[in-house]
N, C-alpha and C positions, 0 to 999 in steps of 0.2 A: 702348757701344751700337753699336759693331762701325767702318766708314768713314764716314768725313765723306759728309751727304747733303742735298739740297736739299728739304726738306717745308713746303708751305703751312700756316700756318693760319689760321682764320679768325678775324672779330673777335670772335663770339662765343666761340672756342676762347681767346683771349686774356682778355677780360673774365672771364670765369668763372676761370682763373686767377688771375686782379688780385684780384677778390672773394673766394676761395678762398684766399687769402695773408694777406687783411686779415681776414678773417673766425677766421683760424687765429693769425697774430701781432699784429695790432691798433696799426698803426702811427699814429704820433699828431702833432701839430701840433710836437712838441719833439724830436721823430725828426729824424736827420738820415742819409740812404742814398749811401752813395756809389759813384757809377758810375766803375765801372773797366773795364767788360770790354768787348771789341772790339763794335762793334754788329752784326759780321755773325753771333754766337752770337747763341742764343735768351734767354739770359741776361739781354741788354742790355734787351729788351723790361721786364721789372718792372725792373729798375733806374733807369731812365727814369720807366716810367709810373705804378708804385705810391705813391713818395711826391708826384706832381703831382697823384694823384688823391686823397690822403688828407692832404693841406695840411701833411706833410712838409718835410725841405727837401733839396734834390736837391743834391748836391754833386758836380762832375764833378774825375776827378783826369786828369792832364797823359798824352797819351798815351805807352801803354810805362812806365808810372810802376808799371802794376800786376806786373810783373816783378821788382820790387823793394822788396822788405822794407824797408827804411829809410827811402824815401820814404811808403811805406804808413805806417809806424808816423808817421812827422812830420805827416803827411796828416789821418791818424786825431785824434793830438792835439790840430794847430790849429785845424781845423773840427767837433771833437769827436762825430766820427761813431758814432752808435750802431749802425746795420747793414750790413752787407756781405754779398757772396758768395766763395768759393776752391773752385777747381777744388779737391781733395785733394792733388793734389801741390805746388799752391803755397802750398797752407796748409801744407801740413809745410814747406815754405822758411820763410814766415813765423814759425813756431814757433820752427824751428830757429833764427832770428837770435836771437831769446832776448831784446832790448832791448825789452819789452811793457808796462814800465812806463807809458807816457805811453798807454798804451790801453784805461785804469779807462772813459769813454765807451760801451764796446762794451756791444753787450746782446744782440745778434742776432748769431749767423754761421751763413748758411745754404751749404752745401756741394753737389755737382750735380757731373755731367761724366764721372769717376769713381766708383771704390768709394770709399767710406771707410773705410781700414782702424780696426780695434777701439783700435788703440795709439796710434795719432792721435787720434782723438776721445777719449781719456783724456789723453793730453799737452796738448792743447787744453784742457782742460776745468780742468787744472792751473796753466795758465800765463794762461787766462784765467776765472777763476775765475765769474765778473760775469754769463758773455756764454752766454748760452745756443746750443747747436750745433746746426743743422737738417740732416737728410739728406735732399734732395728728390731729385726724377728731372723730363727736361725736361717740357715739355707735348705732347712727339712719343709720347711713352714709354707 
């Protein structure tokens, strides 16, 4: 989406999203979402707000923890996270560590930021067979 840029939105630009999310993936009281991503992306905003508003359970991970695949994957396990988000290039980090086993949990991965290439979302789809893969664009978009 080209440079980093500062755009407002409003509440109701955000709720209609939040609604718009659950309306589409149906997050449920057994879900558990975990925030990773820095809160100055747009990201952060449903990672936070979606599973508070849908009796969820909001799990925050250690800052900088989302950089790394093995805490992720330990992360995923212990608090047996059903959704997330990866920029595309950290999902291919992710993948690549290969060690996915302890991450049968997953049901949602929703992706944003970047493209997603075709060969990733087939390797994903592979290695996590469970987890159904979302390709969103932000709420600027």
């Amino acid at each position: 989406t080209g440079g980093p840029k500062g755009v407002g939105n409003s509440h109701t630009a955000l709720y209609n999203r939040l609604a718009w999310m659950q309306d589409a993936y149906r997050l449920t009281a057994d879900d558990r979402v975990l925030q990773k991503t820095p809160f100055s992306f747009d990201v952060s905003v449903w990672e936070f707000f979606w599973p508070l508003i849908t009796g969820a359970r909001l799990v925050m991970a250690q800052p900088g923890d989302h950089r790394d695949p093995a805490k992720l994957v330990e992360l995923i396990e212990s608090e047996q996270i059903s959704t997330l988000h990866f920029v595309p290039s950290m999902l291919a980090a992710f993948v690549a560590h290969g060690e996915l086993h302890g991450c049968a949990s997953l049901r949602r991965i929703v992706c944003s930021g970047e493209a997603l290439p075709a060969e990733l979302a087939s390797s994903t789809r592979q290695m996590l067979p469970q987890a159904s893969l979302y390709n969103l664009y932000g709420p600027t978009e």
